[in-house]
Structures are given as C-alpha cells and as structure tokens.
C-alpha positions in Angstrom: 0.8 17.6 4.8 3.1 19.2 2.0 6.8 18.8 3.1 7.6 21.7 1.5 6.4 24.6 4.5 9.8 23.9 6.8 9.0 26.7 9.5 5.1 25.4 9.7 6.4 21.6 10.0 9.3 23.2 12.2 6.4 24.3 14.7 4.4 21.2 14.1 6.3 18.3 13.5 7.8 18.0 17.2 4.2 17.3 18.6 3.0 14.8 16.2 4.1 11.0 16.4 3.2 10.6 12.8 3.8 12.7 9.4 2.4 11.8 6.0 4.6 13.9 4.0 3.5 14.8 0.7 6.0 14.8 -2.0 5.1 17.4 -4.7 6.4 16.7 -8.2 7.1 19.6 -10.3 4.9 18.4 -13.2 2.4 18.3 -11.2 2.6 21.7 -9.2 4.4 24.0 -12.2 6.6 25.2 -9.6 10.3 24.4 -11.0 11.8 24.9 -7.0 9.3 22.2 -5.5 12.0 19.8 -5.0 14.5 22.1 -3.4 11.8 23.0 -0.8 11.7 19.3 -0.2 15.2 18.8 0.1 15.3 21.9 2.4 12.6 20.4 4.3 14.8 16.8 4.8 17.8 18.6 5.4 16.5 20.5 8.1 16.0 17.3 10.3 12.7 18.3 11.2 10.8 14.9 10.2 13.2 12.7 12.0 11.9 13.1 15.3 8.4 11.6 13.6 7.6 8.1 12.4 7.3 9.6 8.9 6.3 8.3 5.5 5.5 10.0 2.0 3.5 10.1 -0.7 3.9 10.7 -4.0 1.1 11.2 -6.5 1.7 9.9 -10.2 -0.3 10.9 -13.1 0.4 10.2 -16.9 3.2 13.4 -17.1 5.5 12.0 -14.2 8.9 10.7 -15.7 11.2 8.3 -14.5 13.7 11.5 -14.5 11.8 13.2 -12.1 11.3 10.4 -9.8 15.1 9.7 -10.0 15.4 13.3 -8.6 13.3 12.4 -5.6 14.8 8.9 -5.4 18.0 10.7 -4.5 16.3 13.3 -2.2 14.5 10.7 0.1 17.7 8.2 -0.3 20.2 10.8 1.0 18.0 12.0 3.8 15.5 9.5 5.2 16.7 6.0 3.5 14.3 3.8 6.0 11.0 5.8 5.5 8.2 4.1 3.4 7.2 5.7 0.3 3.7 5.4 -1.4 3.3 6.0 -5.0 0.0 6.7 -5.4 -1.5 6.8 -9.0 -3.7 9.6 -9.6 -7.6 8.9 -9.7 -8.2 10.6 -12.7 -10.9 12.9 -11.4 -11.1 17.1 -12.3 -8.7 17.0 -15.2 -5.1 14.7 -14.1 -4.0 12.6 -16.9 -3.9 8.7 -15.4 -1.1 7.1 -15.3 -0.8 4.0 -17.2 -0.1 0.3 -16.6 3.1 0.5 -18.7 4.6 4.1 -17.3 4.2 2.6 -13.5 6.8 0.0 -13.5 9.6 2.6 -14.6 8.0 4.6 -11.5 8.8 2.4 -9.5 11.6 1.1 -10.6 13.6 4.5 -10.1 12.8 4.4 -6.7 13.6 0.7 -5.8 16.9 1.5 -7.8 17.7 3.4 -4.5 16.6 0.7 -2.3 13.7 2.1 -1.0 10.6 1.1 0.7 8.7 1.8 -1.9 5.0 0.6 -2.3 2.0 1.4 -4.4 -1.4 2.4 -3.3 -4.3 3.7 -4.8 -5.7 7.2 -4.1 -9.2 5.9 -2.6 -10.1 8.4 -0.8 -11.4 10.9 -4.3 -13.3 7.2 -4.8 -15.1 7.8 -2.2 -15.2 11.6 -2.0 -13.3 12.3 1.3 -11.1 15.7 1.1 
C-alpha cells in the first residue's frame, strides 16, 4: 500500500503482520508534498508495530537528489527496514531507467546504511495488478 494515507494505515496497520509500503517519489506522482506525507506517515509510529519493508519505483526521471530525500526519511525513522528499488518496467508511457543512472540510485541510499536491494517490477511482466 501507499504509505502516504496515515489514518487508513492508522486503522489497518495494527492487524497486519506485514506492510509493503510504497514509497511515492514526487517525479513520479507530480505531487510536490508526497514526501512529507511519508515522513508524516513514519513519524506517526504506525508501521513499527509491522514487519515492514518499502518499495520504491525508479524510472529514467528519478535523481539521486530525490532519493537522498528519502534516504534521510527511511534512515531517521525506520533504519533496519529493507528497501526495494524497483526499476520501472517500461510499460504505458514511464521512461526506464538506465544501467548507468541505477548505481547513483543506489548509492544514495547505501550512503545511509540501508538495506537496500534491487528488484525487478515482474509482476506488469506478467500482467498481475
């Protein structure tokens, strides 16, 4: 789910032993608040109760700046929690991300010592919503 809804995850999160949190950039979304919803989200406590990882989705517009931004976020708030880059399967119009502009992806969030790992998005592969 989107960690950015903190009264729906508020309601939710308590029953749920796991939460894939989803990590919204703002140049992918437009919205230029995404990442304080996030960080009102992690400040609220309400994943630490769940054995929570995120994911972030990559495309060819995402800059190491912004994924400093999060680095700091996730970092400051949930330090031990796994985080999944996912490149974006260039399906319905994303630009992909290339070779050369993962590392420095990466690297921004390693920089903060986290658990960071990178995954494909396989599931618009094989066409499962």
């Amino acid at each position: 789910t989107a960690a950015l809804h903190a009264p729906e995850l508020l309601r939710l999160a308590p029953r749920c032993r796991w939460v894939a949190a989803d990590f919204k950039l703002p140049s992918a979304t437009g919205l230029p608040d995404v990442l304080e919803r996030h960080e009102a989200v992690l400040a609220s406590g309400v994943l630490d109760r769940s054995e929570t990882f995120f994911k972030l989705i990559a495309d060819g517009e995402t800059t190491p700046d912004e994924l400093e931004r999060v680095a700091g976020l996730l970092a400051r708030f949930a330090p031990r929690r796994p985080v999944f880059l996912q490149p974006v399967t260039p399906m319905g119009g994303s630009p992909a991300l290339s070779r050369e502009s993962l590392d420095p992806l990466v690297d921004a969030l390693a920089r903060r010592g986290l658990d960071v790992r990178v995954v494909p998005q396989v599931h618009k592969l094989l066409r499962v919503r």
